[in-house]
N, C-alpha and C positions, 0 to 999 in steps of 0.2 A: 346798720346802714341807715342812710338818711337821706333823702329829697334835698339837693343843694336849693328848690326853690322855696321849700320853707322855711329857712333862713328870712330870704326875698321876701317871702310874706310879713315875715314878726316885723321887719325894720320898716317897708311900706305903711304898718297898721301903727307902730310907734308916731306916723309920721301926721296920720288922721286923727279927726275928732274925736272919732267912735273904735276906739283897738280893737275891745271887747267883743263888740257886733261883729268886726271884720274878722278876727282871727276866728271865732266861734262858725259863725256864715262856712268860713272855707275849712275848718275844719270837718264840718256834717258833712260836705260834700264831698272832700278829700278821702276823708275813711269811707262812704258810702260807693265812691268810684272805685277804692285800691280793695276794699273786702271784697267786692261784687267779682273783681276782676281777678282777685288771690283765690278765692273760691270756686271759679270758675276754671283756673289753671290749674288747683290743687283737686278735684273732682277729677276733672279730665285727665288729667298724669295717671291719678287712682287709679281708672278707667281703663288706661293704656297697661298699666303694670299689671292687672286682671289678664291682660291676653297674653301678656310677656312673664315667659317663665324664667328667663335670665334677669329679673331686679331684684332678686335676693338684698343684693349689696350695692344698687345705684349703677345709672350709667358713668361708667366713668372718662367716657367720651366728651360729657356735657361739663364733665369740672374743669379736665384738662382743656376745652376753649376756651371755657367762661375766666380761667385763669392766663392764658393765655394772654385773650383781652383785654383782661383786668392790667398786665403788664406792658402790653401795647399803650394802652390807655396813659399809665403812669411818665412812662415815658414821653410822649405828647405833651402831657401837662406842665411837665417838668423844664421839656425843652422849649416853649412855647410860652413859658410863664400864665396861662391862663386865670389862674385863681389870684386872687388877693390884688398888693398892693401892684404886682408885676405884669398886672392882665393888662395886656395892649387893648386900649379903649379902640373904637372904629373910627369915631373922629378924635381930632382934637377941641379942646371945650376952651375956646379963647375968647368968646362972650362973654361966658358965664352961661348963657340960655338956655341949658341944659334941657332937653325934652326928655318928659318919661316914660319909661320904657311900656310893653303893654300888660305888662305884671300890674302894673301900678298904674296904671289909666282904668284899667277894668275895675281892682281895688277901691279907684276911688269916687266909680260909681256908684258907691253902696254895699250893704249887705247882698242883693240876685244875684251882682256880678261876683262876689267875693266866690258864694256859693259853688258859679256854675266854674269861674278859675281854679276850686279846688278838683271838682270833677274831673277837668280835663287837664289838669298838670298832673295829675295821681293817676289817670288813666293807666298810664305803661309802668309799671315795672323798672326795674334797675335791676342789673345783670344777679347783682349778688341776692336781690330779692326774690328772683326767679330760683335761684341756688337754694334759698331759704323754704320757699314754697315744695319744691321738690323733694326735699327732705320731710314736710309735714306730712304730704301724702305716703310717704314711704313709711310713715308711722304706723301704719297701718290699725285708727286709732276707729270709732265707731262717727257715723256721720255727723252727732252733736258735741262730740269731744275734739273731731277735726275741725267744726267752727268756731268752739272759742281758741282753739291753739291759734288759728290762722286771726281771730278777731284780737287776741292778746300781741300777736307778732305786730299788728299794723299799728296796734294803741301803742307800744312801745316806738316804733318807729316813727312815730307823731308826736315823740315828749316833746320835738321840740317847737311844736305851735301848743303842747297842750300846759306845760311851765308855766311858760310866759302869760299866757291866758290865766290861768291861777293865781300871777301874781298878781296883773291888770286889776281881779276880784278884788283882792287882799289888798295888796299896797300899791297903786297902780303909778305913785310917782317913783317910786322907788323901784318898782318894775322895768319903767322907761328908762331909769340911768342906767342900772345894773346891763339889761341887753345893748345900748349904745354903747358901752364900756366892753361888753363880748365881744360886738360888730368888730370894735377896734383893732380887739385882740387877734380877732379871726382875720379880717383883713390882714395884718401882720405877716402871720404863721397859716394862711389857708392853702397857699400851694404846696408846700411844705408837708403840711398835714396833709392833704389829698393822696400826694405822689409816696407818700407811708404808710397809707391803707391801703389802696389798690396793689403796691408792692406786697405788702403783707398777705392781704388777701389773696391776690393772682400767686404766689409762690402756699400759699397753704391747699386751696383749690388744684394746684398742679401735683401738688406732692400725693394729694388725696386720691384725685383720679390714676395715679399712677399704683396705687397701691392696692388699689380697685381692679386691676389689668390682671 
């Protein structure tokens, strides 16, 4: 699972002075917003499943919505064209004078704002990340063994501001074409691809909780 805004981020930071600064900036805040807040739902689930003697084996109420959604969702995307090359823009751009968005107004105020845009776009969760966290807690693993699972789960979920960032270090013009030539790609194939995960995902979640029953 992955944050469609940190995508948003890598290409904004492409587009700046400073990538380095920006992606690193919103990265500390990003993972310090989505740990803080995985930790917080993965404690408290624990917490809940202490008083409930039925999570042996997971609610299986929570997979079968969250899949549910997940298929609701795909569908929406799909018929909507949201992602990629087919996302209906709000206006049309007949100037040219394209105004940017507030991903990228904040961005490009520096590294504070980078920072506190990571905090608050990582704030919430994503359906499937909730699904993810819920399962950690259900590990039923000792308090320091439940933090780096959940600190491993969100560094994995961030390879894709933490790559790009490595490569900026190492070869950082070479970094900049490789992600513009992604963008590309992804533009392309990004509805496509969306509307293939959330189906994947929403039918493996439904199959799960059903077997759960």
């Amino acid at each position: 699972m992955f944050f469609p805004a940190l995508l948003a981020v890598v290409l904004v930071a492409i587009r700046s002075r400073h990538p380095q600064k920006l992606l690193a900036s919103f990265l500390a805040g990003g993972l310090l917003s989505a740990i803080s807040v995985g930790l917080t739902i993965v404690f408290s689930l624990q917490g809940a499943s202490v008083d409930s003697s039925s999570s042996s084996g997971g609610d299986p109420a929570l997979y079968i919505i969250v899949g549910v959604l997940s298929l609701i969702v795909a569908y929406v995307v799909d018929r909507k064209k949201l992602l990629g090359k087919g996302a209906k823009k709000p206006k049309q751009e007949t100037d040219g004078d394209k105004k940017p968005d507030r991903l990228e107004r904040a961005l490009d105020k520096g590294t504070p704002y980078a920072f506190v845009a990571g905090i608050v776009l990582c704030a919430l969760p994503g359906l499937s990340a909730i699904v993810a966290l819920k399962d950690i807690a259900q590990l039923g693993y000792s308090t320091s063994a439940t933090v780096a699972v959940t600190v491993v789960f969100f560094l994995i979920m961030f390879s894709f501001i933490e790559i790009p960032l490595v490569g900026f270090a190492v070869v950082p013009e070479r970094a900049a074409a490789t992600t513009l030539q992604f963008n590309r790609w992804l533009d392309a194939h990004m509805n496509r691809l969306a509307v293939g995960v959330l189906l994947g995902l929403g039918v493996f979640l439904i199959i799960r909780g059903l077997l759960l029953l």
